[in-house]
C-alpha positions in Angstrom: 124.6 214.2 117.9 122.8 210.8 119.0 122.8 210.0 122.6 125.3 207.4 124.3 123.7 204.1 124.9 124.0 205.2 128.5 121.8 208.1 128.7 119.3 205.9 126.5 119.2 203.1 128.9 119.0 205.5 131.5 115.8 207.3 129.8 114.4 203.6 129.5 114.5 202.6 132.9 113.1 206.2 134.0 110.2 205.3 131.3 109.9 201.4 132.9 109.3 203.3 136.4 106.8 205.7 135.6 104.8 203.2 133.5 104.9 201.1 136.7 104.1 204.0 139.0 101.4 204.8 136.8 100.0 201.1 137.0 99.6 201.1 141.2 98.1 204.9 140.9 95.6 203.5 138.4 95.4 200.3 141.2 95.0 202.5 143.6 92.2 204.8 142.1 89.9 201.8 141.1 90.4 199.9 144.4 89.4 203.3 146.5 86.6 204.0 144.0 85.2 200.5 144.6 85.6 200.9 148.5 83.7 203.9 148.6 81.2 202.7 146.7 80.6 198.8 148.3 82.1 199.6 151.9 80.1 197.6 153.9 80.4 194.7 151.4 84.2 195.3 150.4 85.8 195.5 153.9 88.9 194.1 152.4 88.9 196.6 149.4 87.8 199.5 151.5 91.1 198.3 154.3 93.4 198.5 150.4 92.0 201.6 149.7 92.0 203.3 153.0 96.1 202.7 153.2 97.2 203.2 149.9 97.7 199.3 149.5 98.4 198.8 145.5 100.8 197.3 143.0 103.6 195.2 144.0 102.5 195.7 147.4 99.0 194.5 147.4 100.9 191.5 145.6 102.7 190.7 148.8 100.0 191.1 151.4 97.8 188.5 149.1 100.4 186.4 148.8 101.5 186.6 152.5 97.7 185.8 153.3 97.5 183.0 151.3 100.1 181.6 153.0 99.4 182.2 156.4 95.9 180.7 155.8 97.4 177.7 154.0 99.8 177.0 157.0 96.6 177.6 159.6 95.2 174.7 157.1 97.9 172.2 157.7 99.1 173.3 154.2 102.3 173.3 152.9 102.5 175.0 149.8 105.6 176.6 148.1 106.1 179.9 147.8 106.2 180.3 143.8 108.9 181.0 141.6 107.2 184.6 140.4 106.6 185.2 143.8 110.0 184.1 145.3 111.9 186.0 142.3 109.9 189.4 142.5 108.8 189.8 146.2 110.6 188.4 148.5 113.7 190.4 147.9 111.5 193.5 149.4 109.3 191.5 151.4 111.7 188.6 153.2 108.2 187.9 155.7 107.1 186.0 152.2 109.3 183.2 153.3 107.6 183.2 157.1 104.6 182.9 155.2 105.2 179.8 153.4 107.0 178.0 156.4 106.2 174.7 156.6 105.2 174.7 160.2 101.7 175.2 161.7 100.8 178.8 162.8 98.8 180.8 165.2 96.8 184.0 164.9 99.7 185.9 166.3 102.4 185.0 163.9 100.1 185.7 161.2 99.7 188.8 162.5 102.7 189.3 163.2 103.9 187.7 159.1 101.4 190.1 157.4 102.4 193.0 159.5 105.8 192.8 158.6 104.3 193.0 155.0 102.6 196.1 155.9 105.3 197.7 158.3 103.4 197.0 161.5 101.3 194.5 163.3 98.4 196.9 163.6 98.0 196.8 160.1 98.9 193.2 159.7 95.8 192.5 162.1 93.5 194.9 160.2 94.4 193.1 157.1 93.6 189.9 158.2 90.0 191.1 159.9 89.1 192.9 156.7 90.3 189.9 155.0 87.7 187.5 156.8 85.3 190.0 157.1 85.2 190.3 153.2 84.3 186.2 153.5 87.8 185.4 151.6 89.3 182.4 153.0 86.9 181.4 155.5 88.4 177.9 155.9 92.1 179.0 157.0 90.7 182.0 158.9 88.8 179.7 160.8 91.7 177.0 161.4 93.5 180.1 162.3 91.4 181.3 164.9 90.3 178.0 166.5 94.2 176.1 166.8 94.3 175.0 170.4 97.1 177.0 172.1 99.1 173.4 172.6 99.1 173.0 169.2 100.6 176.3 168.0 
């Protein structure tokens, strides 16, 4: 007796998640494989690798970057549409990103931590981040904004 269309589409979304599960693991692996190996010239891989940063979540945090460094710029970019569809209903700190508003080193901690679940790692990410030598120019608007200006 063939399946209801129920239990099928229930099989296929159970498929979709593994394949999608399978896709960060396989993220995952090569980013921590590539950390070990270049760790003093990956910081920013090696910081990935170290707290399981892949997939849809190493999405976020690269796209909340590049917005906090385009803000520190002076920047306003949009958030895109891929982005704004796909992330920012699990990661609502995307919009903070892309504010169109200058920003301070704090609040961009404070942005990418809320990507990451806490401000530790937000700071870590950013370090690791300008450590790696990505970004230099907002990193370094970031870090030099005179306080009256934030």
């Amino acid at each position: 007796m063939p399946e209801s269309s129920t239990e099928i589409e229930e099989l296929r979304r159970r498929v979709e998640q593994q394949a999608q599960r399978i896709d960060e693991l396989q993220d995952a692996l090569h980013t921590l494989s590539v950390a070990v190996q270049y760790r003093e010239e990956e910081p920013y891989l090696a910081f990935l690798a170290e707290h399981g940063i892949a997939g849809r979540r190493r999405i976020a945090l690269t796209t909340a970057i590049a917005g906090v460094l385009s803000r520190a710029q002076g920047e306003v970019l949009p958030l895109g549409s891929g982005a704004r569809d796909e992330l920012l209903p699990d990661h609502p700190a995307l919009a903070k990103a892309y504010a169109p508003e200058p920003i301070d080193w704090d609040e961009a901690v404070r942005v990418v931590g809320e990507v990451l679940g806490s401000e530790r790692l937000g700071k870590q990410a950013l370090e690791a981040h300008r450590a790696r030598g990505l970004g230099l120019e907002g990193h370094q608007a970031l870090t030099s904004r005179p306080a009256d200006e934030r």
